[in-house]
C-alpha positions as CSV (number, residue, x, y, z in Angstrom):
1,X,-15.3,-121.7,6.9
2,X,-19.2,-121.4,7.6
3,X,-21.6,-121.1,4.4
4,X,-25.3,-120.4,4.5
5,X,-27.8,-120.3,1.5
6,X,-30.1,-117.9,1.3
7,X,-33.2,-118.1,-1.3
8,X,-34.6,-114.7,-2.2
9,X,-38.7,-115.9,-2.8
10,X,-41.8,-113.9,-3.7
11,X,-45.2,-115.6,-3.4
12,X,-48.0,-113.3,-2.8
13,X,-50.2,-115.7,-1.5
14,X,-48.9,-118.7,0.5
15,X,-48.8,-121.8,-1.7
16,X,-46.3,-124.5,-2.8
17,X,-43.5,-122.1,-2.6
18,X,-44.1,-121.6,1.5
19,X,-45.4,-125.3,1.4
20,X,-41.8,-126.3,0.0
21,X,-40.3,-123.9,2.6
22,X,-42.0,-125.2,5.6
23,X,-41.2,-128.9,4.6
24,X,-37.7,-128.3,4.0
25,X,-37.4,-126.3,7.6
26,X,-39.7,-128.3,9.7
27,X,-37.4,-131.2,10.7
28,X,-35.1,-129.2,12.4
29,X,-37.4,-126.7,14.0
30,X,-39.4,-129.7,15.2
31,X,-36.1,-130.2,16.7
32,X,-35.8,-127.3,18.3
33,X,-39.8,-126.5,19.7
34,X,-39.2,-129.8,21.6
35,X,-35.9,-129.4,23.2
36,X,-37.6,-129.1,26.3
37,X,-40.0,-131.9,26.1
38,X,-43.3,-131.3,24.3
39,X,-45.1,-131.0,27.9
40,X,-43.2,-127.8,28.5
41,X,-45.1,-126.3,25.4
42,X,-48.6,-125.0,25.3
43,X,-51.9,-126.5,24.1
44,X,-53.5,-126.1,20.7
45,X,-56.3,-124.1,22.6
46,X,-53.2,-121.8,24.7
47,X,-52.1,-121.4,21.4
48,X,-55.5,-120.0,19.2
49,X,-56.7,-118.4,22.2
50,X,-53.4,-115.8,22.6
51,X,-53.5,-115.5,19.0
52,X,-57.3,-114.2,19.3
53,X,-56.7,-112.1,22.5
54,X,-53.6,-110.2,21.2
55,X,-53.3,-110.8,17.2
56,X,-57.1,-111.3,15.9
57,X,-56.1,-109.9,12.4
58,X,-53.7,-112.8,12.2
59,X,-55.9,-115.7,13.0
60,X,-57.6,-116.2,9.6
61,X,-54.0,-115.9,7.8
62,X,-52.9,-118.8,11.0
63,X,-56.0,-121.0,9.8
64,X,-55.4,-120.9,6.1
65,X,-51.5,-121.8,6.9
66,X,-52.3,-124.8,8.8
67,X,-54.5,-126.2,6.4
68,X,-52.6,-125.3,3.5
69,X,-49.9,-127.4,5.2
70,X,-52.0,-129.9,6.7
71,X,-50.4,-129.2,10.2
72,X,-50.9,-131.6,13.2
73,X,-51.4,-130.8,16.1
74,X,-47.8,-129.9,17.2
75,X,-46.9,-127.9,13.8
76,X,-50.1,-125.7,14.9
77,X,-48.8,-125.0,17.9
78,X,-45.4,-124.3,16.6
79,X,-47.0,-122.1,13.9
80,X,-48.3,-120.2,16.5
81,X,-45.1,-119.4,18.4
82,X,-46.7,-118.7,21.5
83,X,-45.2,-119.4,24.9
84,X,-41.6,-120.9,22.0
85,X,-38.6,-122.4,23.5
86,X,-35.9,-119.3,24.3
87,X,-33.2,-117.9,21.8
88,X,-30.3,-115.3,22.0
89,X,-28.9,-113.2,19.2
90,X,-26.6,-110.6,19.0
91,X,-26.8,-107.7,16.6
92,X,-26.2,-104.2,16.1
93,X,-28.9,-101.4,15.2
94,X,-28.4,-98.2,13.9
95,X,-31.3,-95.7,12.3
96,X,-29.4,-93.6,10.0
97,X,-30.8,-89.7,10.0
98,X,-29.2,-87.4,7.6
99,X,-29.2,-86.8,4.0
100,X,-31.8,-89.7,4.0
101,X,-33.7,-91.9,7.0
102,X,-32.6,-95.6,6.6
103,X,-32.7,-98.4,9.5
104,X,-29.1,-100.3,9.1
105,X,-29.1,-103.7,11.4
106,X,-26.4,-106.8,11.8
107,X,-27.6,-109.9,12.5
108,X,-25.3,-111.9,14.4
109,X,-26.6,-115.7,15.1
110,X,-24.8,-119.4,14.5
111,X,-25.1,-119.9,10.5
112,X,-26.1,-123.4,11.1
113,X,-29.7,-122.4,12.8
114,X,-30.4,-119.8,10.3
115,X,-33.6,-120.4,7.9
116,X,-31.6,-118.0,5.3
117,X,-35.0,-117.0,3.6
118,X,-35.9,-113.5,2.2
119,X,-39.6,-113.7,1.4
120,X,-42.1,-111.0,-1.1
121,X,-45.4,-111.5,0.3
122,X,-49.0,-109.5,0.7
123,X,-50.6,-111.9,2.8
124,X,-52.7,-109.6,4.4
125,X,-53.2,-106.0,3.0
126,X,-49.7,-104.5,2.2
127,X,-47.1,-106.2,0.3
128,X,-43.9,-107.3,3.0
129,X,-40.4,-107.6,2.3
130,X,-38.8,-109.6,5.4
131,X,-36.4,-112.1,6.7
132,X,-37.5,-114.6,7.6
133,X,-37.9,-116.7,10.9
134,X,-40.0,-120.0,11.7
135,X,-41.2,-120.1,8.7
136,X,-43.8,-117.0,8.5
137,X,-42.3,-114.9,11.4
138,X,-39.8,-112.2,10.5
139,X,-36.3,-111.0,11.9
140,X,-36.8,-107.7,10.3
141,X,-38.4,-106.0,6.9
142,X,-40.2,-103.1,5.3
143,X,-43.6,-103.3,4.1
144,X,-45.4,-101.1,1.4
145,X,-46.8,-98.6,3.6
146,X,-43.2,-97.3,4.5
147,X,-42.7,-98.8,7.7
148,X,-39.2,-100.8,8.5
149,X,-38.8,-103.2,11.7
150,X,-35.9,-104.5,13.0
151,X,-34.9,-106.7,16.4
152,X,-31.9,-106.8,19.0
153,X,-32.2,-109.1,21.8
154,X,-32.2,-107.3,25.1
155,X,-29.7,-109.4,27.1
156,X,-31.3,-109.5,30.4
157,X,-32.1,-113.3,30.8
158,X,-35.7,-112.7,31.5
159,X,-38.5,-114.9,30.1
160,X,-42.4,-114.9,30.8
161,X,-45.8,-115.8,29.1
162,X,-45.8,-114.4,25.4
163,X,-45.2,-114.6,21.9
164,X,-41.7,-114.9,20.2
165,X,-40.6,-112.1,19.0
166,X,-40.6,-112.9,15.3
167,X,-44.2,-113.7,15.0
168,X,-45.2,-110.1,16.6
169,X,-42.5,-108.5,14.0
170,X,-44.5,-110.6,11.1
171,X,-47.9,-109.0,13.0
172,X,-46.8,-105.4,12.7
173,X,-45.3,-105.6,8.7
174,X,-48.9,-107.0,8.3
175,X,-50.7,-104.7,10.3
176,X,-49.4,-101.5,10.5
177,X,-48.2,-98.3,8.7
178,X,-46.0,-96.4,11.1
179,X,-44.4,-96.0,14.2
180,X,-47.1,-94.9,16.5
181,X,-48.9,-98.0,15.8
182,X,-45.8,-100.4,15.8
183,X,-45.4,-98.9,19.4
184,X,-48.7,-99.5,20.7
185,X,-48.8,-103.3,19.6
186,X,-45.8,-103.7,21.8
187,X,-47.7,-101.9,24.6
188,X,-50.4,-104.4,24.2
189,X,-49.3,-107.9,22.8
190,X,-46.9,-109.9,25.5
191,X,-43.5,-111.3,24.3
192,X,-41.7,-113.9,26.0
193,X,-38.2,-112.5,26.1
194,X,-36.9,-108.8,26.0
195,X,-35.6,-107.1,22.7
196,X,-34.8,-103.6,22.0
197,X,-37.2,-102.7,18.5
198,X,-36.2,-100.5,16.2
199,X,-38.7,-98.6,14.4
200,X,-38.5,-96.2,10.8
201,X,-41.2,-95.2,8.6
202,X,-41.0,-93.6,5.5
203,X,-42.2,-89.5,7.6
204,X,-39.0,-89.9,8.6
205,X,-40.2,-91.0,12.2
206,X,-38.5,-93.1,14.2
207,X,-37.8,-95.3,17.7
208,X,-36.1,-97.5,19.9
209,X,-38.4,-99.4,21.5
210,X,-37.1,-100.8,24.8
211,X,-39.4,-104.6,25.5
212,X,-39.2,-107.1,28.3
213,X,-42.0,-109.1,29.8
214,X,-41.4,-108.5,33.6
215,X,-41.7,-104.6,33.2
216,X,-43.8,-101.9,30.8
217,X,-42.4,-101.2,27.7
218,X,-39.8,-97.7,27.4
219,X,-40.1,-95.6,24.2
220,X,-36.9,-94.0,23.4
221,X,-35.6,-91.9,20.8
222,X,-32.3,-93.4,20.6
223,X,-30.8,-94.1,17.1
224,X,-29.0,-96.7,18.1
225,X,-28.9,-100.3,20.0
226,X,-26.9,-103.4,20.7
227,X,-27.7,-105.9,23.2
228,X,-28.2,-104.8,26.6
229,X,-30.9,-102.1,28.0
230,X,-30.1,-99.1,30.3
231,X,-26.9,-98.5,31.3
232,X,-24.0,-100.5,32.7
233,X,-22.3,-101.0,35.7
234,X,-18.9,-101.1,35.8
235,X,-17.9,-104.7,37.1
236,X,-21.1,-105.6,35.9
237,X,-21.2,-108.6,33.4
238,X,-23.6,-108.0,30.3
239,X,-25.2,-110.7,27.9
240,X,-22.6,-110.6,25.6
241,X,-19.3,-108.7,26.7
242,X,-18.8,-106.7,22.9
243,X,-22.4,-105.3,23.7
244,X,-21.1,-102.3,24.9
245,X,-18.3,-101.4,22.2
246,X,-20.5,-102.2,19.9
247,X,-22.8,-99.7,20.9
248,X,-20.0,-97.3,21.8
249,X,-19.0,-97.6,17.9
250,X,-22.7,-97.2,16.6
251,X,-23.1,-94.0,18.4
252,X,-19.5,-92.5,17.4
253,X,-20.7,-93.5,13.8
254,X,-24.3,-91.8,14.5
255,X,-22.3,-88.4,15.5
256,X,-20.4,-88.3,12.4
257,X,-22.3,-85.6,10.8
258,X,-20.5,-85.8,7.4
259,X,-21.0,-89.9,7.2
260,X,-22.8,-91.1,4.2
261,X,-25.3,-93.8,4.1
262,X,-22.8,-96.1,2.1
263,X,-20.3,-94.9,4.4
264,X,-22.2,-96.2,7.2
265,X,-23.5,-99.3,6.0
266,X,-20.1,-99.9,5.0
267,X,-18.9,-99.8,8.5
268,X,-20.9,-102.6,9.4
269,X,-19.1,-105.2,7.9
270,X,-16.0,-104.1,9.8
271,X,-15.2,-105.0,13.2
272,X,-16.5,-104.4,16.0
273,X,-19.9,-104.1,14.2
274,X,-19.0,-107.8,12.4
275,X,-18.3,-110.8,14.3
276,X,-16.1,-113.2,13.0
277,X,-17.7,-116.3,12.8
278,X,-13.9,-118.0,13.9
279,X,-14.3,-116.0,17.1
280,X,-17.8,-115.6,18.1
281,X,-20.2,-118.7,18.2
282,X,-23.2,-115.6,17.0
283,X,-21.0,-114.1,13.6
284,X,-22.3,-111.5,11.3
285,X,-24.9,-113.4,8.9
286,X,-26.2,-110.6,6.9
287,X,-26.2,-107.1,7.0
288,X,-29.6,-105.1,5.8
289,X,-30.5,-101.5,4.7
290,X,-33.9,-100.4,5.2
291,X,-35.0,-97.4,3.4
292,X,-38.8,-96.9,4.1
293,X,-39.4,-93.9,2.0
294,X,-37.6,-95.8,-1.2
295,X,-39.1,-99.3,-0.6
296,X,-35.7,-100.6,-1.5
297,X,-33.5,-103.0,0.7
298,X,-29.9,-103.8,0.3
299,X,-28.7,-107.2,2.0
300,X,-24.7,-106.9,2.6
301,X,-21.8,-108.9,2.7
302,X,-18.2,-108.5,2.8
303,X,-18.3,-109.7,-0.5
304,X,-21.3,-109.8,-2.2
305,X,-24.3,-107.4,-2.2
306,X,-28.3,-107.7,-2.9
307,X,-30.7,-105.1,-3.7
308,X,-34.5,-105.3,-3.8
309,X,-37.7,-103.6,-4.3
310,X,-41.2,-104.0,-4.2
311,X,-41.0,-102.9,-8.0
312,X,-37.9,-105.6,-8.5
313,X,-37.3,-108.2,-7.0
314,X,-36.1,-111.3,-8.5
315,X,-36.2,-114.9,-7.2
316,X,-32.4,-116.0,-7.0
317,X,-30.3,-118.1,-4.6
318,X,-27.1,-116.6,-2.8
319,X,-24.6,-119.1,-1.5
320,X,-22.2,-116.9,1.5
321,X,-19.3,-118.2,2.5
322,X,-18.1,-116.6,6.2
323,X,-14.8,-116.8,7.8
């Protein structure tokens, strides 16, 4: 059996609470930005300079972090997550349009390299709701102008020059109030891997935002993603071989006009949308409802359930046991 903790925080400003979270996650992403040797990593000045070319709005919050913290120089550059060392998810996306627009995501990663935080924030303007990723990036979340973000890696194997994905996510709760501009900062600001974005916001507008760094950017108007992009061959291997049933049993779930939003969410916590953690090395950690027009999230479990607001939302700690 697998467990993972997950503390629910809200700290408007960053202070002792993100202070605490950084210390307590530090170690092990130190760990992880230097798997490669810290030469294979860029500069301090890489680092500021990409985050004042592509993310200006970001730079001041960037400044006040690292002296909050008191970074060195290598937690700067971490904070920055430019040029990071590569990571692979699964997951499983669906933007629910019916009787209500919700964006409904698994999260499928090793329990043991999740941070497990779910963070309140208005660091900037707008007050954010997220999960959270290397400390101040963000795996997905809603802010208080009604826009909802959530990721799927892309599963082509391609890496280039550009930001991890979670740091851009964090950059668009911050900075943005719907889809048309979540869209155009991912025409504009490069990220190092590929990922299929979904987009909601609370018009009822939505998309599938198709990333990689060796080709332009394709804006869809799918409802639904897993972890591969286009098409595939048959005979063909993909990332992850349960990419394509997965996808096959979001959109059979996406046709089912009578389907309820519980009934939906619901069926994400059944296989083939869940991974067993005894069979896949990436299980089901969490799944999350979005609903943009609401401001409410629901984080799921097989057997437990949170829900959330920007009007409530109480600090608590959740300790999930997987099988």
């Amino acid at each position: 059996m697998k467990n993972l903790q997950f503390d629910v925080i809200s700290e408007l400003s960053p202070g002792e609470k993100f202070s605490e979270l950084f210390s307590k996650s530090w170690p092990a992403y130190r760990a992880w930005y230097l798997d490669e040797g810290e030469e294979a990593r860029p500069s301090y000045l890489e680092c500021i300079n990409a985050l004042k070319q592509h993310m200006p709005e970001l730079v001041p919050l960037y400044k006040k972090l690292t002296t909050l913290l008191d970074c060195d120089d290598l937690q700067a550059r971490f904070l920055s997550l430019y040029c990071p060392p590569t990571f692979y998810s699964a997951c499983s996306q669906l933007i629910y349009k019916k009787e209500q627009t919700a964006l409904i995501r698994n999260y499928d990663f090793p329990a043991f390299l999740c941070e497990g935080t779910i963070m309140q924030s208005q660091w900037l303007d707008k007050k954010v709701i997220a999960t959270a990723d290397c400390i101040w990036g963000a795996l997905d979340g809603i802010n208080d102008a009604g826009l909802s973000i959530s990721i799927n890696y892309g599963g082509r194997l391609v890496e280039g020059k550009g930001f991890g994905i979670t740091i851009v996510v964090r950059y668009v709760l911050e900075t943005c109030s719907n889809v048309e501009e979540a869209i155009e900062v991912f025409r504009r600001v490069p990220v190092h891997l590929d990922y299929n974005i979904a987009l909601v916001d609370k018009t009822g507008n939505h998309s599938t935002v198709f990333i990689a760094p060796d080709r332009d950017i394709c804006v869809s108007h799918a409802t639904t993603s897993t972890n591969h992009q286009g098409s595939v061959e048959p005979g063909k291997p993909v990332f992850l071989e349960d990419s394509v049933t997965r996808l096959d049993a979001l959109n059979k779930l996406a046709a089912q006009q009578e389907t309820t939003l519980q009934d939906s969410a619901a069926q994400f916590l059944y296989s083939p949308l869940y991974r067993q953690h005894d069979i896949h090395s990436s299980g089901t950690l969490y799944t999350v409802v979005y609903l943009p027009a609401e401001g409410q999230v629901s984080y799921l479990w097989p057997h437990q359930s949170l829900n959330l607001s920007f009007d409530l939302f109480p600090e608590q700690t959740l300790d999930i046991h997987y099988v």
